[in-house]
N, C-alpha and C positions, 0 to 999 in steps of 0.2 A: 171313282176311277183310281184304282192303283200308283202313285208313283213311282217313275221307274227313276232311278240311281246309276249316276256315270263316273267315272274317276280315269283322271290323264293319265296316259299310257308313254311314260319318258324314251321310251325302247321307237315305237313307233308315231311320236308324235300325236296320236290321238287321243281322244274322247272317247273310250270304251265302256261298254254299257255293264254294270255288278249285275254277277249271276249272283243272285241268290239259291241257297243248296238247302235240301230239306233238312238234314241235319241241322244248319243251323238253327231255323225257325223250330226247331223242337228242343234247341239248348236254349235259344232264348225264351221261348212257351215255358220251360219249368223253370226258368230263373224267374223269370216275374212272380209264375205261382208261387217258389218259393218264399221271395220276396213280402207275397202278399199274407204267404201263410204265418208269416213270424212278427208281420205288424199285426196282424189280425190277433195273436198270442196276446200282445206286451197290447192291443187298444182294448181286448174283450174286458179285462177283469176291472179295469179304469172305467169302463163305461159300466157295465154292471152294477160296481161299487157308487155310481152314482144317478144310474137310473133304473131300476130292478124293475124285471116284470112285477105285475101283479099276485102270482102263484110266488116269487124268488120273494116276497114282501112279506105274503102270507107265513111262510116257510119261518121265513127270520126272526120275527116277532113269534111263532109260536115255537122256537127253539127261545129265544131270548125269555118268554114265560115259564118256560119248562126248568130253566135252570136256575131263575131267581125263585123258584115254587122248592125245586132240590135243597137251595141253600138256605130257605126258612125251616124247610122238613130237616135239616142237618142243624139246625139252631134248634127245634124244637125237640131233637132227638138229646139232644145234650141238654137241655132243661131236667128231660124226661128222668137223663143217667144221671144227673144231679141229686133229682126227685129221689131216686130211687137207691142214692148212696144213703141220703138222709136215714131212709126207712132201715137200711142195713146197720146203719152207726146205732138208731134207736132200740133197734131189736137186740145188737150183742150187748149194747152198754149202758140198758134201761130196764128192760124188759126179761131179758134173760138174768140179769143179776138182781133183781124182787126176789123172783123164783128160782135164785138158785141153779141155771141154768146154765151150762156149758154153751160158748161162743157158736154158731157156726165155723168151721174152720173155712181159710180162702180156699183151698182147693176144692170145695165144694160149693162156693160161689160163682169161682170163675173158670167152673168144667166149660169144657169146649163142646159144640154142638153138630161137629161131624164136619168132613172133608169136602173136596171142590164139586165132590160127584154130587152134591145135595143140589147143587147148582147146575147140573149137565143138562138141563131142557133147557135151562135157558141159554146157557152157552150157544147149546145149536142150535138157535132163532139166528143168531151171524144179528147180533143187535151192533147197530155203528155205535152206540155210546154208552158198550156194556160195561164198563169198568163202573162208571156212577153207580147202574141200578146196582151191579153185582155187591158193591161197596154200602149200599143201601141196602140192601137184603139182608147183609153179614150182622149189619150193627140194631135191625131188627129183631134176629135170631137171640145175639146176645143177650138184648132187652126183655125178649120173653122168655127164655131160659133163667134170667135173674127174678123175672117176675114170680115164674111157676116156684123156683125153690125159697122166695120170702113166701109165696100164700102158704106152703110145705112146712115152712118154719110158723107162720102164725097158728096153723094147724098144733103144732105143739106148742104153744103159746097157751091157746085157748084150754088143751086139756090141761097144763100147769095151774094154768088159774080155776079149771071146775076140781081140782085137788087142793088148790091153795086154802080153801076153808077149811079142811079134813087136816092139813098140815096145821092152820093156825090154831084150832082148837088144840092139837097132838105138843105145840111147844109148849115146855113148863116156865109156865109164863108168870105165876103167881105166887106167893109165900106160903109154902108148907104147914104154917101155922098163924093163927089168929093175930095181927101185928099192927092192931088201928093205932094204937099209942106209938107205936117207933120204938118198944124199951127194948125189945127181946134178943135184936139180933146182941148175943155176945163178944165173937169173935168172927174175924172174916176171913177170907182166902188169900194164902199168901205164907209168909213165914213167921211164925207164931212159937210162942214159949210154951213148949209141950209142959202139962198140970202134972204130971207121973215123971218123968225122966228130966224136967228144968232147964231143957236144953231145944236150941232155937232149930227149930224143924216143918216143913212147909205145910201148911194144914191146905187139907186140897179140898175142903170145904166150908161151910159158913156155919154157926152155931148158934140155934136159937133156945135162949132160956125158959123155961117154961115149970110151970109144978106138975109133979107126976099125973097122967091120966088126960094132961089137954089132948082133945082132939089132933093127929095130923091129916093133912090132906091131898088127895093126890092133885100136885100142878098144874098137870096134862091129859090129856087122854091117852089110852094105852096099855098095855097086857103086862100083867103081874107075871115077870121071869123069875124072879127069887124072893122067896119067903123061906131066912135064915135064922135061928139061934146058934150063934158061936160064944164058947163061952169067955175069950175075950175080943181084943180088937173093934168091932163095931155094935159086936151084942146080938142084939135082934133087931134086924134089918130086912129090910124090902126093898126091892127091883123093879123098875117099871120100864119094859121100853117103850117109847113112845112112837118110834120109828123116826125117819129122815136122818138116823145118825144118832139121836138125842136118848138116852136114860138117864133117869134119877135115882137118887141112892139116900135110903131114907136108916138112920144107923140109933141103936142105943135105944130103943123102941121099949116101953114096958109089957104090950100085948097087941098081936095081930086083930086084924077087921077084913082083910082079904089072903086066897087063897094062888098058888101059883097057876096060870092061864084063864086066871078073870080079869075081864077087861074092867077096866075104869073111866071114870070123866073126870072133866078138871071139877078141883073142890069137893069128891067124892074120900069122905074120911075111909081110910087103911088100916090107920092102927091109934096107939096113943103114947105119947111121950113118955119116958124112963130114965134109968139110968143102968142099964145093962151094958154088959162089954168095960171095954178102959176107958172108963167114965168116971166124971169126979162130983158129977151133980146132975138132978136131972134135965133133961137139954134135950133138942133133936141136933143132931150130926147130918145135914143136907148139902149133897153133892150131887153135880148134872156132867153126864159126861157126851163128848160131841166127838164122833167116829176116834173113838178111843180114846181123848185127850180129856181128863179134867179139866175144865173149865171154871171161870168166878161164877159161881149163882146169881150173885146180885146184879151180872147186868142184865135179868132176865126177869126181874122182877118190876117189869113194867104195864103188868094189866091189868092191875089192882092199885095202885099207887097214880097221885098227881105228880106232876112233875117238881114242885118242892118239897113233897116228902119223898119221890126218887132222890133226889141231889142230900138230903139227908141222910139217908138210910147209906148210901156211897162215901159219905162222911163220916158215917159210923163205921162202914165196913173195912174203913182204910186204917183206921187207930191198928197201931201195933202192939198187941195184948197178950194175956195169956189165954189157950183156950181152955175148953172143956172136956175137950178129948183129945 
């Protein structure tokens, strides 16, 4: 049963009975709801936060797995670009420099692998926590774009090295001339007291003594470019190139054994020692030159030679002498 509500009436002395009016009962009705709807705000997330459905349970722990799974996959991604600096430091600064091999340059490492549109399907999936995957996708891309141009570069790796025999046989790696005793080499590369003029001038080759008629040899393997008689300066002389940069220059010659564009092998005799040209005895005049540059012979004179007769013959070829040519 309703209570009914009176309040004194000072005007007439009495006990008048409150009307209650609909409007109020409907200002009060949404004040409460209000009321109710702003505790209900500030109790929900406080109770949630301590007692979750079973679904709000499942939910959490498989976000909370998802993102400790993310942060090993970002730990292991970055092993991976460690991994794989490693392989890039070993390829410019090991592998490419045996063979003679130009670096990769960076702008060919770290090409980029295309705009946001490579990503537009997933974008429009509307993912709540695209920024992660998107972020994971990118550094994915990078990793296989790195991967593809090192297998690209081992690719030229590999063909360097089924040439590197063809090259190693081609370097003139050996002594010119028969040299088991050590005596021969004369004179070496450098500045030397020219035998004809007495005056100190750079001999841009090494000078091996020998009696007329020894065998000489070709070093390397490689195509007879010049077979010369001049009749002074170096005399009768042969050419060899052996390619990679490399010829040799064989001077002072008494009689040819090969023709110009016959190919040769290392140790394969040429001709025979003389003393033709500005010669003062007879001798081979042996120079090797490397993309144009004369070069010391003797430091190439290591595939016949042990290592203490190398360090001798270097010992020899340092005395500052007079030559032979």
């Amino acid at each position: 049963m309703a209570r009914i509500k009176y309040y004194y009436d000072t005007e007439t002395c009495k006990y008048e009975r409150v009307k209650v009016r609909r409007s109020d009962v409907v200002l009060n009705l949404l004040g409460f709801l209000s009321v109710a709807f702003l505790l209900a705000l500030a109790f929900v997330p406080i109770y949630t936060s301590y007692f979750q459905s079973d679904r709000e349970a499942t939910l959490r722990k498989e976000n909370d797995e998802l993102r400790l799974y993310y942060e090993l996959l970002g730990k292991e991604m970055q092993k991976t670009n460690q991994m794989m600096a490693a392989l890039q430091n070993r390829d410019d600064n090991i592998y490419r420099v045996i063979f003679e091999a130009e670096p990769l340059p960076t702008s060919v490492r770290t090409a980029g692998v295309g705009g946001s549109e490579r990503y537009q399907e997933l974008l429009e999936k509307g993912l709540e926590r695209e920024e992660l995957i998107l972020d994971a996708m990118q550094k994915i891309d990078v990793l296989k774009k790195k991967m593809y141009i090192q297998t690209k570069s081992y690719d030229d790796i590999a063909n360097l090295v089924k040439n590197k025999a063809k090259m190693m046989a081609a370097l003139p790696a050996i002594q010119p001339v028969s040299n088991k005793e050590l005596n021969r080499l004369a004179s070496g590369f450098g500045y030397r007291i020219h035998p004809i003029y007495k005056v100190r001038r750079l001999h841009t080759g090494v000078d091996f003594a020998a009696q007329r008629g020894t065998p000489i040899y070709a070093s390397g393997d490689g195509i007879v470019t010049v077979v010369a008689n001049n009749s002074g300066g170096y005399g009768k002389e042969v050419q060899v190139n052996h390619g990679y940069g490399y010829v040799t220059l064989y001077a002072h010659m008494d009689n040819f054994n090969v023709k110009p564009g016959q190919r040769v092998k290392r140790g394969q005799c040429i001709g025979y020692v003389g003393s033709t040209g500005s010669s003062t005895a007879p001798h081979l005049h042996y120079e090797i030159i490397h993309n144009g540059q004369k070069v010391n012979p003797v430091h190439f004179f290591f595939n016949d030679l042990k290592p203490a007769e190398y360090q001798k013959l270097l010992e020899l070829a340092a005395v500052e002498n007079q030559s032979l040519s």
